[in-house]
N, C-alpha and C positions, 0 to 999 in steps of 0.2 A: 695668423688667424684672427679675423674681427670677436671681437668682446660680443659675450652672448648679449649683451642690451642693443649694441647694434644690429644685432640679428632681431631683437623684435621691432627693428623698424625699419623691413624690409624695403624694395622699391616696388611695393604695392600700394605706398602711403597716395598717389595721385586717383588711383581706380579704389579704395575707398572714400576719398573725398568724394567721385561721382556717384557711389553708392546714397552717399550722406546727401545727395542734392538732389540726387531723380527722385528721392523721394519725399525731399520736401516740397519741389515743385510741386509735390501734388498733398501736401499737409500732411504728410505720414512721417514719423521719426527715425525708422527702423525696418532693415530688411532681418526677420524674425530667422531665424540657424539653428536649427538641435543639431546635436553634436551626441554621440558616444561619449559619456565625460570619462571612463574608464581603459580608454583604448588610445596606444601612441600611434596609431591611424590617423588621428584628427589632430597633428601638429602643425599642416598646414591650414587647419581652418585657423587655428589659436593665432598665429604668427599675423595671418591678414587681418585679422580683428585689431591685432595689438599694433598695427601699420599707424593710426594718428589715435590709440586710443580708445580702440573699438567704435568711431562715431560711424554712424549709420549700421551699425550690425549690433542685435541683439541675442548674445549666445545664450542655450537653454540646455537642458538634456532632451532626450527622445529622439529616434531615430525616423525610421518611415513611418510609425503607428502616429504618431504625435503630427505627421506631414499631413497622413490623412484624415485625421481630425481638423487639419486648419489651424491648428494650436502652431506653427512654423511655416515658413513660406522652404523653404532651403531644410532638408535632412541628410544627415550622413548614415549610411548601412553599409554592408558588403551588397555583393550582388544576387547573392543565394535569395537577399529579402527583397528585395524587388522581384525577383521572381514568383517569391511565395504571397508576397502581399498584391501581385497585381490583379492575380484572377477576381479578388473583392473588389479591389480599386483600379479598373485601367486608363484612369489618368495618370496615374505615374508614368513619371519619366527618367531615366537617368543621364546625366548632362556631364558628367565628368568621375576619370578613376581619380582620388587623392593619393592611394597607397596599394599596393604591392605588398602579400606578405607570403612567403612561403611556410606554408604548415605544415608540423610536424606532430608526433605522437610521443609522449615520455612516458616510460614503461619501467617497473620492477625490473631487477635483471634474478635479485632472487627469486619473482615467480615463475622464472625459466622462458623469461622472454628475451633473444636475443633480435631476432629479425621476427617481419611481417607475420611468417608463418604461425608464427609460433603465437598468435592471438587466438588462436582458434582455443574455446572452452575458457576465457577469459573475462574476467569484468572491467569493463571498462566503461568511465568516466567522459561526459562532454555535453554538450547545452543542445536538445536536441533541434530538430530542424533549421540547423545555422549549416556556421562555413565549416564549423568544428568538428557536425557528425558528419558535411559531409565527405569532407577532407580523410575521415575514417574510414567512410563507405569505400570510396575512391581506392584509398590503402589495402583495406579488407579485399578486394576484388581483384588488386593485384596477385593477392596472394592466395587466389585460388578459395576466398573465401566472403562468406557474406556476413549479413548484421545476424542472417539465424543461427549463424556459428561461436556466436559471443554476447553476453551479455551487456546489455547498454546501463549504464544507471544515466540517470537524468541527473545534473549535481550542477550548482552555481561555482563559475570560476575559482572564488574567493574561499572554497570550501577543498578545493581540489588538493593543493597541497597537502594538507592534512593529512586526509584521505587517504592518499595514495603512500603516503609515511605508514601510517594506522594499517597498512595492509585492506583497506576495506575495499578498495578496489586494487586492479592489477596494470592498470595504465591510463590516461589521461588523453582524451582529444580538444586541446583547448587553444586561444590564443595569445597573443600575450599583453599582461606580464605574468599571468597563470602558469605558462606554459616554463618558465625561465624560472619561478619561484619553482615550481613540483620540480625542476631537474634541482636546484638549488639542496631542497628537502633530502631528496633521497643522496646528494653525494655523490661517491662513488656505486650507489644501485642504481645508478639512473644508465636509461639505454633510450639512444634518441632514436628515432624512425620519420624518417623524412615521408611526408605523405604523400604517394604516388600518382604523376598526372594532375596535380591542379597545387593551384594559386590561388587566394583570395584579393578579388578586386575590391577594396575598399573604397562605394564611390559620395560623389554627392548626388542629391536627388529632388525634383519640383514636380509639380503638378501641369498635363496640357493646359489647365483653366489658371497656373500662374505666368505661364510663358504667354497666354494669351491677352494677356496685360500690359502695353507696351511700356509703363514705367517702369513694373514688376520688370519685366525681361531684360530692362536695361541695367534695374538695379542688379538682377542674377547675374548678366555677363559683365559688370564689373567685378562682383565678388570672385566669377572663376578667375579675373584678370588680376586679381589680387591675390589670390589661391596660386594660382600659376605662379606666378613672381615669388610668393613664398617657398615654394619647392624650390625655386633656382635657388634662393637663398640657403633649402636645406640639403640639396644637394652638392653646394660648392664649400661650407661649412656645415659637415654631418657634426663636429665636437662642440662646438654652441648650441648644434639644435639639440643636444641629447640635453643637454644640462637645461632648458627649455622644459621640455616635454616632462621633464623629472621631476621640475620644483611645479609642473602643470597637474602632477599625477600622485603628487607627493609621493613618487616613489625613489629607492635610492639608484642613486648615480648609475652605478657598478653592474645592476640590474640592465636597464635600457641597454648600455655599452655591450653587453653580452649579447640580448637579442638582436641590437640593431640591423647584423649585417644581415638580417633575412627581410628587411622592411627594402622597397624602394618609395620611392614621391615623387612619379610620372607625371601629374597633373594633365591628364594628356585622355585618349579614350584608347585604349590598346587596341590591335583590330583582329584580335581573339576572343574581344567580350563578348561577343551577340554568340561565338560559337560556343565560350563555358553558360551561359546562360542556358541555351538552347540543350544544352546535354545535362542541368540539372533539372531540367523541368520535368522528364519521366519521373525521377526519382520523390521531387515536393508535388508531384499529382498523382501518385501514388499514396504519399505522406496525407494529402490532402482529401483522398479518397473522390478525384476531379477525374475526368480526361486531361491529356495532355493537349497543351497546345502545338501549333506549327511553329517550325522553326520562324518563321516570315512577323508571327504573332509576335513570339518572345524580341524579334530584331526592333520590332517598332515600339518597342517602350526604349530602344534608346533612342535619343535628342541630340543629334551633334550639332547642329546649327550655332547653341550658344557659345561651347568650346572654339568653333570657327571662327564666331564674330568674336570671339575675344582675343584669340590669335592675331585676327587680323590687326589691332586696336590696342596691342600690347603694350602696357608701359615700358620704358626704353632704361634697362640698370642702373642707367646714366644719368636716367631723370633726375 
């Protein structure tokens, strides 16, 4: 197994050099990145920044809200936020999934939660209009039930644990490392509940008005080419990358290794996104008190051309 310092210098280091030069060709120093800083989602963004150094990428916090401000050229979200954030903004686009994560539910077992069912008359815990309530929704409906059948609390990740120790609520819809600490808290009360019918796509994300920039665009399909190459690295060395994302997260070790195996790093565009998209959109145009859009609408906020052209333009391992 390569030593995790080799792993942050992946064979992305040639497609961030071209990052570094498209844009100084044009007097700029930096292709601007929010990132998630709280989420092991975003290890392949960390890994290709850390390719020569981080030269030509500037990492930030802020996700799509901070894209649409112009405060970032490049954001990372899940996909539920693109969908909720386009009807304000339909220049977004999304250009690539980084991460795979499968959601689950952590529940009391003393509050007599064993399965699904059994949420009905329940509080439960989770960030509302994410991937987190809706990965519950999704759950909830498998089992013959809705949000009106259980009480939602609104509660920040970081709060969750507690929480859910304290009895103050009765199970958790969150991701991780929330999700991994609250089973941690309760021990032996903890009952997991894998969430039914969905997956969050964690993607990256730009604007039509930055793809329509031909330095911008070149500098973004280096970055996926960079991104890209970093997955190959996290994927063929998943025990380097954790120890990575750990000292990224300052969380411990032991932690990440626990969750890992429900994380993938695709770097790729699945060809079920347009269709999870399209079946969240009743539910965030409801939330949003909008009509829904068509399926066709929600298709065209995604962008594959850049993933395409980076594919095609791939840096070679060997490089």
């Amino acid at each position: 197994m390569m030593h995790a310092n080799a792993l942050r210098r992946p064979a992305c280091a040639g497609a961030i050099f071209l990052v570094a030069t498209a844009l100084a060709a044009r007097g700029e120093e930096t292709l601007r990145v929010g990132v998630n800083l709280a989420t092991i989602e975003t290890l392949p963004v960390w890994l290709a920044a850390a390719g020569t150094g981080g030269a030509g990428i500037a990492i930030s916090g802020g996700g799509i809200p901070a894209l649409m401000t112009g405060t970032v050229d490049v954001a990372t979200h899940a996909e539920t936020q693109a969908v909720r954030h386009s009807p304000a903004n339909p220049d977004l686009r999304v250009i690539l999934t980084l991460a795979e994560y499968a959601n689950h539910l952590v529940a009391r077992r003393t509050a007599g939660v064993r399965t699904a069912a059994d949420l009905g008359g329940k509080r439960i815990a989770t960030v509302p209009d994410t991937t987190a309530h809706y990965a519950l929704v999704k759950t909830l409906a498998a089992a013959a039930l809705s949000e009106h059948d259980v009480t939602i609390v609104a509660m920040a990740p970081r709060d969750m644990p507690a929480a859910l120790a304290r009895g103050d609520v009765d199970a958790v819809s969150i991701w991780e490392p929330a999700a991994e600490q609250s089973a941690r808290t309760l021990g032996g009360d903890a009952v997991t509940l894998d969430a039914a019918g969905y997956r969050e796509r964690f993607d990256l994300n730009t604007t039509a008005t930055v793809l329509a920039d031909p330095v911008r665009r070149a500098a973004v399909a280096d970055l996926v080419r960079a991104v890209t190459a970093a997955a190959r690295s996290i994927r063929e060395h998943p025990g380097d990358a954790e120890a990575v994302i750990a000292g990224k997260l300052a969380l411990p070790r032991d932690v990440v290794a626990a969750a890992w195996d429900r994380f993938r790093f695709p770097a790729s565009l699945p060809a079920d996104l347009a269709d999870a998209m399209a079946d969240e959109e009743p539910w965030l145009a409801s939330r949003q008190n909008r009509a829904p859009r068509s399926r066709e609408a929600i298709a065209a906020l995604i962008e594959g051309g850049v993933w395409r052209e980076a594919e095609r333009t791939a840096v070679s391992p060997h490089n």
